[in-house]
PQR file of N, CA, C, O and H, with PARSE charges and radii, in Angstrom:
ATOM      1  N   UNK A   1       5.588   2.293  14.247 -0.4000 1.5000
ATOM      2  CA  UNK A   1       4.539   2.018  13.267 -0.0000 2.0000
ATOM      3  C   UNK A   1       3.538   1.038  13.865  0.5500 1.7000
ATOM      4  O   UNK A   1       3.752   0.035  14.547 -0.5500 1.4000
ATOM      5  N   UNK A   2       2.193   1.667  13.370 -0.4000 1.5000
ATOM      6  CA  UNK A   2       1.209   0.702  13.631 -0.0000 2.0000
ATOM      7  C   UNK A   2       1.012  -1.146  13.242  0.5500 1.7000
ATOM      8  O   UNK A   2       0.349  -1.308  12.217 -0.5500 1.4000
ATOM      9  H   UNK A   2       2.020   2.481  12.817  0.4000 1.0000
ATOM     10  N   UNK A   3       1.487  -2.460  13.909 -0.4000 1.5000
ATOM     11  CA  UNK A   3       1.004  -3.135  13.492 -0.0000 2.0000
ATOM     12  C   UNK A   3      -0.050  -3.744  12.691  0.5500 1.7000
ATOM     13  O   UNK A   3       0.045  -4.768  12.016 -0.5500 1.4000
ATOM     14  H   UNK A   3       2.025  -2.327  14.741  0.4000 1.0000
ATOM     15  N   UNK A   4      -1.151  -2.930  12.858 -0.4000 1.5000
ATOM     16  CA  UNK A   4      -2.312  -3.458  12.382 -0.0000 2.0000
ATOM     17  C   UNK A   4      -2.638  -2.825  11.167  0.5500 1.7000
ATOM     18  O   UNK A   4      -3.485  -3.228  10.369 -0.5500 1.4000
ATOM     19  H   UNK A   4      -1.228  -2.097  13.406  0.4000 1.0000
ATOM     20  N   UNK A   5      -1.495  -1.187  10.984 -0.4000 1.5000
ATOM     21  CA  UNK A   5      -1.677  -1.126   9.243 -0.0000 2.0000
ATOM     22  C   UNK A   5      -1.060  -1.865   8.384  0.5500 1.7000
ATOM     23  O   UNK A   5      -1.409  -1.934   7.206 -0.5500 1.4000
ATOM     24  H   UNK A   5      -0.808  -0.860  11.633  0.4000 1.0000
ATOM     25  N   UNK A   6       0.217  -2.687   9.028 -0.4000 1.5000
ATOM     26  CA  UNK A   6       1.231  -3.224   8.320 -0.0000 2.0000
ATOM     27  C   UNK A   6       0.623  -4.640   7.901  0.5500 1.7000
ATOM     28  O   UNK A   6       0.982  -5.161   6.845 -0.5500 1.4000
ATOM     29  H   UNK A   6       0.501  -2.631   9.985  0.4000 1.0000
ATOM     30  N   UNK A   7      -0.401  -5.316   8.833 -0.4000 1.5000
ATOM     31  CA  UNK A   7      -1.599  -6.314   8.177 -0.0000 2.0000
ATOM     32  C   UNK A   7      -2.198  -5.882   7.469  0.5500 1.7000
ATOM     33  O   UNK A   7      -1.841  -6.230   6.343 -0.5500 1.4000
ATOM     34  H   UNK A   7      -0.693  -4.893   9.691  0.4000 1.0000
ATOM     35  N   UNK A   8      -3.318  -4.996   7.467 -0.4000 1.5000
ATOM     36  CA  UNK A   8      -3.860  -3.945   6.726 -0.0000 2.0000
ATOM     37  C   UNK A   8      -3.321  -4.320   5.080  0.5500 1.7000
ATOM     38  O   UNK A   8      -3.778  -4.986   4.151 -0.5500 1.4000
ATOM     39  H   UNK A   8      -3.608  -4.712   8.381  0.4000 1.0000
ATOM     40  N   UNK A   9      -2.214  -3.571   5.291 -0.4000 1.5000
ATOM     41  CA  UNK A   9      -1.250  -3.339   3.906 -0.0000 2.0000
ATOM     42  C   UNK A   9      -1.103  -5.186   3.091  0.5500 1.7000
ATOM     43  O   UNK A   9      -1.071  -5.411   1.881 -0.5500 1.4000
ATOM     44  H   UNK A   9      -1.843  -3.030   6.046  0.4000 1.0000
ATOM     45  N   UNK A  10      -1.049  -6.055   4.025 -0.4000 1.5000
ATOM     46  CA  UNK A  10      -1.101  -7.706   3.225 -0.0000 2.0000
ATOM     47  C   UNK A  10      -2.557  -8.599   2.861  0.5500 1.7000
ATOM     48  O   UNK A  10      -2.845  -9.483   2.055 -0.5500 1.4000
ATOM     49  H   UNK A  10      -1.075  -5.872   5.007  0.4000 1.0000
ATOM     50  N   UNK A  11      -3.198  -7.931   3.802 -0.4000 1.5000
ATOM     51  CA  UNK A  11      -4.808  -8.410   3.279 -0.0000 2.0000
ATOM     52  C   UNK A  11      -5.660  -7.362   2.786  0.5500 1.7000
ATOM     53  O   UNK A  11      -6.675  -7.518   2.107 -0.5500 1.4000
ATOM     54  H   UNK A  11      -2.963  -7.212   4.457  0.4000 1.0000
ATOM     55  N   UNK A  12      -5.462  -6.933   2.945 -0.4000 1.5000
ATOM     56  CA  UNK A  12      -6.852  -5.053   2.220 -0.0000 2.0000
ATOM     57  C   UNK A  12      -6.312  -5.206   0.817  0.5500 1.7000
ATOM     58  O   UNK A  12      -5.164  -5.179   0.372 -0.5500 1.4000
ATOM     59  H   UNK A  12      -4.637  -6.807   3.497  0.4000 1.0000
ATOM     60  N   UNK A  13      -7.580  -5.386   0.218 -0.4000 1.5000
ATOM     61  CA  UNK A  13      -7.736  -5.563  -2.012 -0.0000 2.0000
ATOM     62  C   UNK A  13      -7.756  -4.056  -1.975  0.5500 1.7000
ATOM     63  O   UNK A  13      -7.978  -3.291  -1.037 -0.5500 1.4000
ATOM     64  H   UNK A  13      -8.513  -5.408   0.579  0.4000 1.0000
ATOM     65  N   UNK A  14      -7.365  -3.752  -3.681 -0.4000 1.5000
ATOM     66  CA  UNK A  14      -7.923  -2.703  -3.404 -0.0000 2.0000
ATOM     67  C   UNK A  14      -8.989  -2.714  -4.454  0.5500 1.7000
ATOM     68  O   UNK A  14      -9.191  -3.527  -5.356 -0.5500 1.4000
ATOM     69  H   UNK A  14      -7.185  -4.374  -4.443  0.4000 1.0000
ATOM     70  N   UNK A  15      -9.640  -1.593  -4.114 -0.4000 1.5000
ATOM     71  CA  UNK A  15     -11.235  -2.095  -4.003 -0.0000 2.0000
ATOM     72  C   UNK A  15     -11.519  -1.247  -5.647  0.5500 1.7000
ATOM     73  O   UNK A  15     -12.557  -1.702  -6.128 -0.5500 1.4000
ATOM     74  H   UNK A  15      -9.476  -0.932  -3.381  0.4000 1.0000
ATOM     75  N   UNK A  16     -10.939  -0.282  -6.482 -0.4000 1.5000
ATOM     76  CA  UNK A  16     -11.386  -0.029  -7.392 -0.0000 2.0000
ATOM     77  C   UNK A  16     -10.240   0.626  -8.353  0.5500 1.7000
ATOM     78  O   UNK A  16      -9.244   1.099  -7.806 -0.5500 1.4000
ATOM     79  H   UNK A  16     -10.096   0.088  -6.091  0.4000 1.0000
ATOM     80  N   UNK A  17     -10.368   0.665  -9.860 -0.4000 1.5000
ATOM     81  CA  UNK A  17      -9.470   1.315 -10.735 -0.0000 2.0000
ATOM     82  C   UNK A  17      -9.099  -0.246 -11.523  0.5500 1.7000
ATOM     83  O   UNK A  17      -9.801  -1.234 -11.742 -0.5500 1.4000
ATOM     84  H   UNK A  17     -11.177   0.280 -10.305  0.4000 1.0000
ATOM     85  N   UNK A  18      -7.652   0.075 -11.817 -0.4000 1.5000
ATOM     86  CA  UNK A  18      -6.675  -0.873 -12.917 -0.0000 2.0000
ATOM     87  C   UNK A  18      -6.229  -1.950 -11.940  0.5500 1.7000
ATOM     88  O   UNK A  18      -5.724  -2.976 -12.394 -0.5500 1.4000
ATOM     89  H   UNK A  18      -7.083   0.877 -11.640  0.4000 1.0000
ATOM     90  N   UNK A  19      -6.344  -1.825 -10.934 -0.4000 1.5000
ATOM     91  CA  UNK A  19      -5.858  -2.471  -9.680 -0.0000 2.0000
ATOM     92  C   UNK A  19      -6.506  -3.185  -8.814  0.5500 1.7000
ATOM     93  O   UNK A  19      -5.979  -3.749  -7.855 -0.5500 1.4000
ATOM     94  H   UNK A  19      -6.754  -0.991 -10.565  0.4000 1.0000
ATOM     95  N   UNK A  20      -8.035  -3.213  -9.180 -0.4000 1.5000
ATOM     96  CA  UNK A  20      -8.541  -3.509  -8.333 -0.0000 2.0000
ATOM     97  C   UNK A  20      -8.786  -5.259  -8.289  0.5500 1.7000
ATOM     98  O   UNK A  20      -8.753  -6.072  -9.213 -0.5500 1.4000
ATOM     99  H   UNK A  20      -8.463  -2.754  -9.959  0.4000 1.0000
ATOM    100  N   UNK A  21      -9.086  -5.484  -6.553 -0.4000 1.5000
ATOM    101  CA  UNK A  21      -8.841  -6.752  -6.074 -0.0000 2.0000
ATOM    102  C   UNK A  21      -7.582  -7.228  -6.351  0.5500 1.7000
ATOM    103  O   UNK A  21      -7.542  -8.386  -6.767 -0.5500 1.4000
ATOM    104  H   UNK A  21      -9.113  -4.824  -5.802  0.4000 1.0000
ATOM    105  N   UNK A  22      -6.160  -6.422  -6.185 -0.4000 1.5000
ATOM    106  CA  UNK A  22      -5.148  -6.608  -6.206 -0.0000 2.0000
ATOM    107  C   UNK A  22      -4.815  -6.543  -4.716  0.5500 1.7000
ATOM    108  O   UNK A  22      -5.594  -5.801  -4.118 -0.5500 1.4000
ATOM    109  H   UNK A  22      -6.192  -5.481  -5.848  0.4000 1.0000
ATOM    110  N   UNK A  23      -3.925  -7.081  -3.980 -0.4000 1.5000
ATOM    111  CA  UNK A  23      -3.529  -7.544  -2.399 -0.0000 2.0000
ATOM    112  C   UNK A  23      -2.685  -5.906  -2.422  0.5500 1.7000
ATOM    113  O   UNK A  23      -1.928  -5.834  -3.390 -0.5500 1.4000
ATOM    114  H   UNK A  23      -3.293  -7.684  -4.466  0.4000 1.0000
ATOM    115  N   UNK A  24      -2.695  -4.553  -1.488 -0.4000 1.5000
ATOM    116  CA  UNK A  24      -2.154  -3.591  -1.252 -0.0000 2.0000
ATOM    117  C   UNK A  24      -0.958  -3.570  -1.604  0.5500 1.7000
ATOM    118  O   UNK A  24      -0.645  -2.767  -2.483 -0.5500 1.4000
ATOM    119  H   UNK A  24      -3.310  -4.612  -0.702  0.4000 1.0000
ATOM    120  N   UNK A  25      -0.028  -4.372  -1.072 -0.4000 1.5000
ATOM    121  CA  UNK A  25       1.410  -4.765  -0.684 -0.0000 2.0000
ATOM    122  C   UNK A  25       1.885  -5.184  -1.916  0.5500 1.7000
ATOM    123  O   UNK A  25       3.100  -5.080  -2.090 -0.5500 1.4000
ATOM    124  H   UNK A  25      -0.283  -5.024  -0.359  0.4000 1.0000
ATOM    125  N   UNK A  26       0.911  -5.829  -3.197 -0.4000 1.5000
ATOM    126  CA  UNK A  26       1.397  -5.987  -4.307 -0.0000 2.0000
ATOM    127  C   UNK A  26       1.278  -5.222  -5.312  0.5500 1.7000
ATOM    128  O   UNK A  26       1.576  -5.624  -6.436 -0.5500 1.4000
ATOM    129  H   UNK A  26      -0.075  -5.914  -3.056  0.4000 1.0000
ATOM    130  N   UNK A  27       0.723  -3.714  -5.038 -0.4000 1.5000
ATOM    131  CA  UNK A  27       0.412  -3.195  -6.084 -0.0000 2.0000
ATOM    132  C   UNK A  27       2.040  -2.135  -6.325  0.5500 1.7000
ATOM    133  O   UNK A  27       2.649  -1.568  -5.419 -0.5500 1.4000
ATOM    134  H   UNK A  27       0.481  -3.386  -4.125  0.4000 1.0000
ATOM    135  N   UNK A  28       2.415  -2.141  -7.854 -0.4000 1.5000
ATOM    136  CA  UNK A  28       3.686  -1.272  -8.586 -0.0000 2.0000
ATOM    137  C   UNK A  28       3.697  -0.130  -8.130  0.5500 1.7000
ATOM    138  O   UNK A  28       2.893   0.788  -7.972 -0.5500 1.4000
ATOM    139  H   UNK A  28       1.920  -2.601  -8.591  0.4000 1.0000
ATOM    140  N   UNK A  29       5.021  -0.388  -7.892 -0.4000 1.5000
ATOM    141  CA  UNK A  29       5.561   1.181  -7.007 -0.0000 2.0000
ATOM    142  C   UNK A  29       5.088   2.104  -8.278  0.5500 1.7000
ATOM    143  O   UNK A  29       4.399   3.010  -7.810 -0.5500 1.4000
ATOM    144  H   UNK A  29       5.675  -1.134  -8.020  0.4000 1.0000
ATOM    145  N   UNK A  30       5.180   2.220  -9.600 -0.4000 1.5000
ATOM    146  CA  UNK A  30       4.944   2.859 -10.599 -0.0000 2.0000
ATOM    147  C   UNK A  30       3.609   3.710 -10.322  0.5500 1.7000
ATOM    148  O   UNK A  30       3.560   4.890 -10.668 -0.5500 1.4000
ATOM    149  H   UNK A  30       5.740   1.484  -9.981  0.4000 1.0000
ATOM    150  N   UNK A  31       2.477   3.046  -9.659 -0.4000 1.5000
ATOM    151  CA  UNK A  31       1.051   2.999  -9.423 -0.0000 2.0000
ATOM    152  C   UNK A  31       1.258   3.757  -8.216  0.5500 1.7000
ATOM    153  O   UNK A  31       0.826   4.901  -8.357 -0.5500 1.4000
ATOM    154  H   UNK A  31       2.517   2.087  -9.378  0.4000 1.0000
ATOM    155  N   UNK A  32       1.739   3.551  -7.130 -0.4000 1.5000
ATOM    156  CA  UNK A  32       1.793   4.740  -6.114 -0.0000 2.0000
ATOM    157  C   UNK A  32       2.499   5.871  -6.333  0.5500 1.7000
ATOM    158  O   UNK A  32       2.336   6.781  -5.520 -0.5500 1.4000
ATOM    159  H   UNK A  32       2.091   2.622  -7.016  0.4000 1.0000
ATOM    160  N   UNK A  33       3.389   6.067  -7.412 -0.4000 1.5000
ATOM    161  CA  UNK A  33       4.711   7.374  -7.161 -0.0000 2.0000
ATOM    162  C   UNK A  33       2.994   8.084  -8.107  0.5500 1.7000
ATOM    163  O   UNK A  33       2.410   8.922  -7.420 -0.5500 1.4000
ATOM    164  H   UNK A  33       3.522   5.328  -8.072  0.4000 1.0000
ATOM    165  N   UNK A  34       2.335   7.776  -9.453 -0.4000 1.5000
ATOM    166  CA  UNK A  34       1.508   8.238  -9.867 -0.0000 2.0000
ATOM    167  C   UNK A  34       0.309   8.920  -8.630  0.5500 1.7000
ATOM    168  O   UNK A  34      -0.255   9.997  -8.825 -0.5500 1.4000
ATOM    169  H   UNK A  34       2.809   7.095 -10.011  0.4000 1.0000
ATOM    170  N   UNK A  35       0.123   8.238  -7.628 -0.4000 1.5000
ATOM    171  CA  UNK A  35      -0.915   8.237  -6.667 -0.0000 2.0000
ATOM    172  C   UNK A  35      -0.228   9.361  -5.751  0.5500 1.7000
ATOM    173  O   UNK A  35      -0.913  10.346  -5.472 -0.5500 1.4000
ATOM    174  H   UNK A  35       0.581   7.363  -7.469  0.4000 1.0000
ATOM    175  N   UNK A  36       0.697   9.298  -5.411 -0.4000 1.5000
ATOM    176  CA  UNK A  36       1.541  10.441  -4.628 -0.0000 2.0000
ATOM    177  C   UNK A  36       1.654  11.535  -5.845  0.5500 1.7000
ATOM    178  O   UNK A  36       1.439  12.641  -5.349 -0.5500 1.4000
ATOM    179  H   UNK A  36       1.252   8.499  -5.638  0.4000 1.0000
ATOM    180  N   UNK A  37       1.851  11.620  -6.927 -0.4000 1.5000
ATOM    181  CA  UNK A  37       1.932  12.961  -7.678 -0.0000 2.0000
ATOM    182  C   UNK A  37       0.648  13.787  -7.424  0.5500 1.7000
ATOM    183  O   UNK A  37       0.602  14.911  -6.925 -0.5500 1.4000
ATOM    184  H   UNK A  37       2.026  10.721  -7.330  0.4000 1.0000
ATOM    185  N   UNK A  38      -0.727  12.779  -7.999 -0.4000 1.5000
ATOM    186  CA  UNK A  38      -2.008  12.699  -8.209 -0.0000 2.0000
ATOM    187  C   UNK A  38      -2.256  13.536  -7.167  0.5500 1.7000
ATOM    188  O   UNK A  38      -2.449  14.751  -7.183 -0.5500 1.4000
ATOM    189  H   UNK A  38      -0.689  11.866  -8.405  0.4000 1.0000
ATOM    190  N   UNK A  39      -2.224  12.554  -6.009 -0.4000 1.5000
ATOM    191  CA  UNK A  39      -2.560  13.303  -4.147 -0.0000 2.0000
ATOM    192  C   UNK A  39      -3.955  11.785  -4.478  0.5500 1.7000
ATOM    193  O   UNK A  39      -4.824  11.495  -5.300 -0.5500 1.4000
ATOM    194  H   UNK A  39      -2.067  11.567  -5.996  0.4000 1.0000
ATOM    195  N   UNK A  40      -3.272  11.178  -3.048 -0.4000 1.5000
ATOM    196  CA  UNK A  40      -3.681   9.671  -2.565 -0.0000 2.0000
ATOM    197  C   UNK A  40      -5.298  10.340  -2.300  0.5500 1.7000
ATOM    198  O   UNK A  40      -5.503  11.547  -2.175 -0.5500 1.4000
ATOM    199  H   UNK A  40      -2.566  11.414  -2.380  0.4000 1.0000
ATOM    200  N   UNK A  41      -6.493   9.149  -2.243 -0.4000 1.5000
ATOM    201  CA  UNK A  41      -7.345   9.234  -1.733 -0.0000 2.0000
ATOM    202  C   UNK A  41      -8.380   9.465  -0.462  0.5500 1.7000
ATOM    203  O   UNK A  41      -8.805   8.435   0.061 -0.5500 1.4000
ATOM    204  H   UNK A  41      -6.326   8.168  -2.345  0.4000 1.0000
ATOM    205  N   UNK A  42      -8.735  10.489  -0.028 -0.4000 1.5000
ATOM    206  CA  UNK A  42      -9.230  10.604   1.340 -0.0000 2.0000
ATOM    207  C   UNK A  42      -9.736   9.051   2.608  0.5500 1.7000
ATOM    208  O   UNK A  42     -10.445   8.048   2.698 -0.5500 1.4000
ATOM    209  H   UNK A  42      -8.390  11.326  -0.453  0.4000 1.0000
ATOM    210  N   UNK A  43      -9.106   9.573   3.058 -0.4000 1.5000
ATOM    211  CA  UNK A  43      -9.383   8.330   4.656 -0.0000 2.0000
ATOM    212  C   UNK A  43      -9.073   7.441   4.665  0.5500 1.7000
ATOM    213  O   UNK A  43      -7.846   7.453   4.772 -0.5500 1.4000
ATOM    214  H   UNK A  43      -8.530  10.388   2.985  0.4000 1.0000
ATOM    215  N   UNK A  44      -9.570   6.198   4.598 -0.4000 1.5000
ATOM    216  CA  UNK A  44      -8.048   5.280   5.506 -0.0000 2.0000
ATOM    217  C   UNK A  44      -7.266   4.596   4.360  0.5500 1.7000
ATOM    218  O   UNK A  44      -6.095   4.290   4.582 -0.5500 1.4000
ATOM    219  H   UNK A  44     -10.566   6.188   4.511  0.4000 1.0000
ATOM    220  N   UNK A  45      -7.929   4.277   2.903 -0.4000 1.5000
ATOM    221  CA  UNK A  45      -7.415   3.895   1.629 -0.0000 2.0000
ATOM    222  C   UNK A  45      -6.150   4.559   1.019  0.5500 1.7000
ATOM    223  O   UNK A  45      -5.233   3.968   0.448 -0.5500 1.4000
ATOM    224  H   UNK A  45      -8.881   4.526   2.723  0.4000 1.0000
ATOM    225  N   UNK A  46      -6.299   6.324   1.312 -0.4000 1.5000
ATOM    226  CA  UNK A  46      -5.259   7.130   1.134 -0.0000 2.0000
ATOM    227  C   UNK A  46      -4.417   6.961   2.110  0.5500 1.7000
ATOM    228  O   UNK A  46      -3.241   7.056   1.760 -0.5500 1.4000
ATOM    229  H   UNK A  46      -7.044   6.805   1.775  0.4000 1.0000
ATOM    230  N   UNK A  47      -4.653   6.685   3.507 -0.4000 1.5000
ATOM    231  CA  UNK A  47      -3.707   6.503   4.319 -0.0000 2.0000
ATOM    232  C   UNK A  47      -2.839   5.293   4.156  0.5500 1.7000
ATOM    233  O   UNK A  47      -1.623   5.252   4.342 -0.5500 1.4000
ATOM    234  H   UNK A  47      -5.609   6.608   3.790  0.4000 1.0000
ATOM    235  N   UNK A  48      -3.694   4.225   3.752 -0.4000 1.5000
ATOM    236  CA  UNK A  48      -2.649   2.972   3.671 -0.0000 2.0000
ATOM    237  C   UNK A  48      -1.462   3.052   2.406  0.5500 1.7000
ATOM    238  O   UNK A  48      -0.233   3.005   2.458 -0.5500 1.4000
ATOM    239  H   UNK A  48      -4.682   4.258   3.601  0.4000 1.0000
ATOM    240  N   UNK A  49      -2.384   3.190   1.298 -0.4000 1.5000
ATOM    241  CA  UNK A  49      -1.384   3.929   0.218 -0.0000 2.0000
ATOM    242  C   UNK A  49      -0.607   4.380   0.292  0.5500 1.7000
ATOM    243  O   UNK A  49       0.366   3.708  -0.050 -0.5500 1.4000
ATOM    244  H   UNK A  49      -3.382   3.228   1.256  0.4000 1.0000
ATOM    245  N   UNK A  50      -0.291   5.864   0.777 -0.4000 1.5000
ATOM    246  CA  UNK A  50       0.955   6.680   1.904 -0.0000 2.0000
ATOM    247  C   UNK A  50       1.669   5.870   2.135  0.5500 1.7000
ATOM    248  O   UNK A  50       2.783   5.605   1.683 -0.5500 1.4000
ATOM    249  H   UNK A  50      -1.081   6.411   1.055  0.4000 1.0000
ATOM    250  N   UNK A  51       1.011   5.387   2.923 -0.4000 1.5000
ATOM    251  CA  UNK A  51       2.164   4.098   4.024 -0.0000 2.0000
ATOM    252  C   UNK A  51       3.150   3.007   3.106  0.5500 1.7000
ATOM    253  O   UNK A  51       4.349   2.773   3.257 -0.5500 1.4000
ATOM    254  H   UNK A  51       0.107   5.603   3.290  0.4000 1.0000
ATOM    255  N   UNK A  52       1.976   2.309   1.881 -0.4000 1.5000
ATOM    256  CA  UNK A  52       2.723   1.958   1.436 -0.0000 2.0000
ATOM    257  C   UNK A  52       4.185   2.332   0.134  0.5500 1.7000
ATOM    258  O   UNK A  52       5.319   1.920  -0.111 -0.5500 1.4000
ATOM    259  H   UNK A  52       1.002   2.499   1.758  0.4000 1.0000
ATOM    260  N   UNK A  53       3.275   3.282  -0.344 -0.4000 1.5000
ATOM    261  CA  UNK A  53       4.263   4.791  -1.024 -0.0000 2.0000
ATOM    262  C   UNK A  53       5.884   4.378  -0.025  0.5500 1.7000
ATOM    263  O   UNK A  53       6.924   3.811  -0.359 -0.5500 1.4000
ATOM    264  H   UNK A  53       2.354   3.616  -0.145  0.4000 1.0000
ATOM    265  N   UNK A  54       5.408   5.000   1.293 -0.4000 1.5000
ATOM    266  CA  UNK A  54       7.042   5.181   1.523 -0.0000 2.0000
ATOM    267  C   UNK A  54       7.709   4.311   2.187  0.5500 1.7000
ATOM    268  O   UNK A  54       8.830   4.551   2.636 -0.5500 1.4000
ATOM    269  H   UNK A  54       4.564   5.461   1.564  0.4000 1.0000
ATOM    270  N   UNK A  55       6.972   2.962   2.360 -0.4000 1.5000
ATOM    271  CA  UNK A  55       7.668   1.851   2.620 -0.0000 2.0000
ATOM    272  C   UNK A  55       8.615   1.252   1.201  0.5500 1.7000
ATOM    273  O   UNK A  55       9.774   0.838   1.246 -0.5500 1.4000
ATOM    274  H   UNK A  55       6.061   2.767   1.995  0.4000 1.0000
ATOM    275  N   UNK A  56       7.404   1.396  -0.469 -0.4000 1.5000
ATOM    276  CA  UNK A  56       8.501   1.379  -1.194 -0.0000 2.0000
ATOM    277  C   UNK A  56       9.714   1.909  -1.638  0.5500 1.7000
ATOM    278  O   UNK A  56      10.624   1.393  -2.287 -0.5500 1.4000
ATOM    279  H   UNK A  56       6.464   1.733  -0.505  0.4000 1.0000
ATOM    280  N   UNK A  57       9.516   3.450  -1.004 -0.4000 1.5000
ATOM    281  CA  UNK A  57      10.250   4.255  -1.982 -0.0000 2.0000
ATOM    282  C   UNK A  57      11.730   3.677  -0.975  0.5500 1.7000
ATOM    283  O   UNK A  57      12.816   3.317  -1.431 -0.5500 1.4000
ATOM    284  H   UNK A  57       8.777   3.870  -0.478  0.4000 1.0000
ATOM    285  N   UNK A  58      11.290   3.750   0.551 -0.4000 1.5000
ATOM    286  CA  UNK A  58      12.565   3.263   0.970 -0.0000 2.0000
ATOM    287  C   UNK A  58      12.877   2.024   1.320  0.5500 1.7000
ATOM    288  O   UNK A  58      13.363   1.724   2.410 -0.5500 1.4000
ATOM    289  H   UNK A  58      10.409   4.043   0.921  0.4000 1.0000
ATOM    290  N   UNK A  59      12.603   1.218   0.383 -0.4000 1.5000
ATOM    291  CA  UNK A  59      13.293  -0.106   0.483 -0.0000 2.0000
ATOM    292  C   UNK A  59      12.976  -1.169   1.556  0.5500 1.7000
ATOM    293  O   UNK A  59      13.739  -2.086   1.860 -0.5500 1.4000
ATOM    294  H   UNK A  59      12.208   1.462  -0.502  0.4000 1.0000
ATOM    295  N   UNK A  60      11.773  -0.941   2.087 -0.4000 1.5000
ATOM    296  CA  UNK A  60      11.139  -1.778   3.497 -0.0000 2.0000
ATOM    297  C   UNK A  60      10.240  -2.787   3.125  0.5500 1.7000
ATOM    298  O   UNK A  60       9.531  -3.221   4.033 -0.5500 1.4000
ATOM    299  H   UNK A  60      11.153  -0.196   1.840  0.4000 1.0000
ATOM    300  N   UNK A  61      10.145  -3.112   2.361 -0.4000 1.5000
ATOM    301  CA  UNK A  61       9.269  -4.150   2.588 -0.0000 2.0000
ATOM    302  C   UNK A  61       9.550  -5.461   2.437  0.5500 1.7000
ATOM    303  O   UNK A  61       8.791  -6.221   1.835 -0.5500 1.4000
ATOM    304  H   UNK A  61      10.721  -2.760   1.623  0.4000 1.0000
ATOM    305  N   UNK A  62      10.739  -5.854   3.009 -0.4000 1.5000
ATOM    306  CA  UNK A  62      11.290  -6.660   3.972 -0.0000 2.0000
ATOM    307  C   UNK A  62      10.074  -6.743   4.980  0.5500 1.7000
ATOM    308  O   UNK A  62       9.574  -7.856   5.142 -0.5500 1.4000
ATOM    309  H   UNK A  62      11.355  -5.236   3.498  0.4000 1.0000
ATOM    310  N   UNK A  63       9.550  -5.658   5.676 -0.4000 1.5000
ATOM    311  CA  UNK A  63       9.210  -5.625   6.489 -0.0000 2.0000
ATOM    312  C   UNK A  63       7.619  -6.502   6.962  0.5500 1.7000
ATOM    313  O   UNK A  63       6.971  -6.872   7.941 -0.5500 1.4000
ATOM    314  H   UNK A  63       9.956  -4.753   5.544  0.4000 1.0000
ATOM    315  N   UNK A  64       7.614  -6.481   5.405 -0.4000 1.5000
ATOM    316  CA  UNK A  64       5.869  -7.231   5.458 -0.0000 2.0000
ATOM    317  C   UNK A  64       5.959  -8.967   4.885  0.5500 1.7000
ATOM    318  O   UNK A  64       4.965  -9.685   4.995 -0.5500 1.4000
ATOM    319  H   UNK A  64       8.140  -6.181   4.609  0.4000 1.0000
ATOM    320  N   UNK A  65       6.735  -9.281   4.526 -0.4000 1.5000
ATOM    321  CA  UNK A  65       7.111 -10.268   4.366 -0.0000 2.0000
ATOM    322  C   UNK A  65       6.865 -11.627   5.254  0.5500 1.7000
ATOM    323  O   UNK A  65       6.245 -12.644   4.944 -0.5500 1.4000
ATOM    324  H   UNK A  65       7.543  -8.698   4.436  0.4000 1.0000
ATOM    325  N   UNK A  66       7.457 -11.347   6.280 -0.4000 1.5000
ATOM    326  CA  UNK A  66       6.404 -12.065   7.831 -0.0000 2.0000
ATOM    327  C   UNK A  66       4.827 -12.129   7.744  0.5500 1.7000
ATOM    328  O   UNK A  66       4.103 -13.064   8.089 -0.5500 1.4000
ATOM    329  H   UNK A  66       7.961 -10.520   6.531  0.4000 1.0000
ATOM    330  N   UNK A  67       4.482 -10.948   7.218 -0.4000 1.5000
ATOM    331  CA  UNK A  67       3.006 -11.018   7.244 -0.0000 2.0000
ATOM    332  C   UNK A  67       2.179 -11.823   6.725  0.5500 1.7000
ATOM    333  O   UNK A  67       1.196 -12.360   7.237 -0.5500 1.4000
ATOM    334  H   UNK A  67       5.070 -10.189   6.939  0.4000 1.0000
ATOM    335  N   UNK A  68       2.787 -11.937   5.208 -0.4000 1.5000
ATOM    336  CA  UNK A  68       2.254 -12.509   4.102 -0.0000 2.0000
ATOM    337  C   UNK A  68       2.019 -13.869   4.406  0.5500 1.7000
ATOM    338  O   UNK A  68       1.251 -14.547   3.723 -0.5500 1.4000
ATOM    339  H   UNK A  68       3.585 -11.501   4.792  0.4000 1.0000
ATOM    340  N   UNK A  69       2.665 -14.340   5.442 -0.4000 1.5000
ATOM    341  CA  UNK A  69       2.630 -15.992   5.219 -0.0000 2.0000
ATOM    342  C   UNK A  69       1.712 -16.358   6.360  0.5500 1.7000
ATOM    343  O   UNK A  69       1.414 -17.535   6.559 -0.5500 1.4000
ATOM    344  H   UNK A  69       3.289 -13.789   5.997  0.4000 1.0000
TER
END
């Protein structure tokens, strides 16, 4: 995995909706499984989303935790 999405994922707001100017990494898994039914947003916003989609679904984000601080 790319380092620099896994920053990405702790500083990138997101930029519009119910969510917005919320930190990526904090937004409810509830809010992505909807976004994965939906079908995520084109280019790199949908991509980070994804990313973070299946970092929650499997239990990783342990992994960003380092980041945050």
């Amino acid at each position: 995995m790319d380092n620099e999405i896994l920053i990405n994922l702790v500083s990138m707001k997101m930029p519009y909706g119910k969510y917005k100017g919320w930190t990526l990494c904090n937004l409810p898994e509830p809010y992505l499984v909807w976004y994965h039914a939906k079908g995520f947003p084109a280019g790199k916003l949908g991509m980070m989303l994804n990313t973070l989609y299946e970092i929650k679904l499997n239990g990783l984000e342990y992994l960003l935790e380092p980041l945050k601080k």
